[in-house]
C-alpha positions as CSV (number, residue, x, y, z in Angstrom):
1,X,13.3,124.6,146.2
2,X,13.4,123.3,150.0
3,X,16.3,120.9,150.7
4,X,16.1,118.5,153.4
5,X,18.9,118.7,156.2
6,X,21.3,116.7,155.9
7,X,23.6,114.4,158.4
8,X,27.1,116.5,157.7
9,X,25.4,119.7,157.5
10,X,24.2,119.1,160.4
11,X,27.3,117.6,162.4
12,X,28.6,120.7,160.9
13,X,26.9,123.4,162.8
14,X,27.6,121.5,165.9
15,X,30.9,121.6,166.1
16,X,32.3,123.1,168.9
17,X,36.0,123.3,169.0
18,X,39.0,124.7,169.3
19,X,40.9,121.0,168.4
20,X,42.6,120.5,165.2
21,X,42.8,118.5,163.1
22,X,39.2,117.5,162.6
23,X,38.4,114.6,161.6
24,X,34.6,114.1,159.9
25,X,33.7,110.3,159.7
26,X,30.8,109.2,157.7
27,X,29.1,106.3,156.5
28,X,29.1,107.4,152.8
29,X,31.2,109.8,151.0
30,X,29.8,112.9,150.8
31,X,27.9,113.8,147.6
32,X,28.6,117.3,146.2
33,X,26.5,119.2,148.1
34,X,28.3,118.2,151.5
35,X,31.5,117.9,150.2
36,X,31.0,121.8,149.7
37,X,30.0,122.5,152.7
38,X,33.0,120.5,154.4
39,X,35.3,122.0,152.3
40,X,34.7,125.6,153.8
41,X,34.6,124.1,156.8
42,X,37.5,123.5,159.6
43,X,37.4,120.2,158.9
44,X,40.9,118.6,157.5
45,X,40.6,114.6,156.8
46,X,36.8,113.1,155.8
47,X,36.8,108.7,156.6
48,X,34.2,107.2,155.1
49,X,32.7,103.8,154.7
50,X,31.0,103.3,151.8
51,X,31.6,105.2,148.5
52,X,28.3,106.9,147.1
53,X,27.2,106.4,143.8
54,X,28.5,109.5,142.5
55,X,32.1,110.1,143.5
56,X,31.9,113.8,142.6
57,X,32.0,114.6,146.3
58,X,35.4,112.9,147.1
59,X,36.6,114.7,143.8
60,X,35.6,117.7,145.1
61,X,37.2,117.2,148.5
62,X,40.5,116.4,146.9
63,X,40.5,119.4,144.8
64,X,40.5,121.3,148.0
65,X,43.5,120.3,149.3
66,X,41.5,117.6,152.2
67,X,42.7,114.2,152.8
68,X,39.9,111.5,151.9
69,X,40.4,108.4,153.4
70,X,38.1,105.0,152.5
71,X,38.0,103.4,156.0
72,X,37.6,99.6,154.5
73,X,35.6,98.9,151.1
74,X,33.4,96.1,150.9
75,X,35.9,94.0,149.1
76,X,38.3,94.7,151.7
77,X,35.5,93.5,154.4
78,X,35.0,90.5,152.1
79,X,38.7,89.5,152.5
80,X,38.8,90.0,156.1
81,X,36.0,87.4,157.0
């Protein structure tokens, strides 16, 4: 089975530096599949945007000791306007 690259996999092999904490900022929560990879990565806190349809990611995340953090929901937008 071929997977197709995806965004934090690939902001993942990018990174570069020595700086910590690292912050990884998306514009959905990671599914699974990423959240894995983040999780054995350096990276600490994951912001997001949007939640994804399956929240099995974030789950997964928290389980792993990382801080999740839901930049603004779309209710919260709603409020603001």
């Amino acid at each position: 089975m071929l997977l197709r690259p995806r965004r934090e996999s690939n902001a993942l092999l990018k990174i570069r530096t020595h700086l910590t904490p690292l912050w990884m900022y998306t514009t959905t929560s990671p599914c699974l599949f990423c959240a894995n990879l983040i999780a054995n990565s350096d990276v600490e806190v994951v912001v997001y945007r949007d939640k994804y349809r399956d929240e099995s990611g974030i789950i997964a995340l928290q389980r792993a000791s990382m801080k999740v953090v839901c930049l603004y929901s779309k209710l919260e937008l709603t409020n603001l306007l």
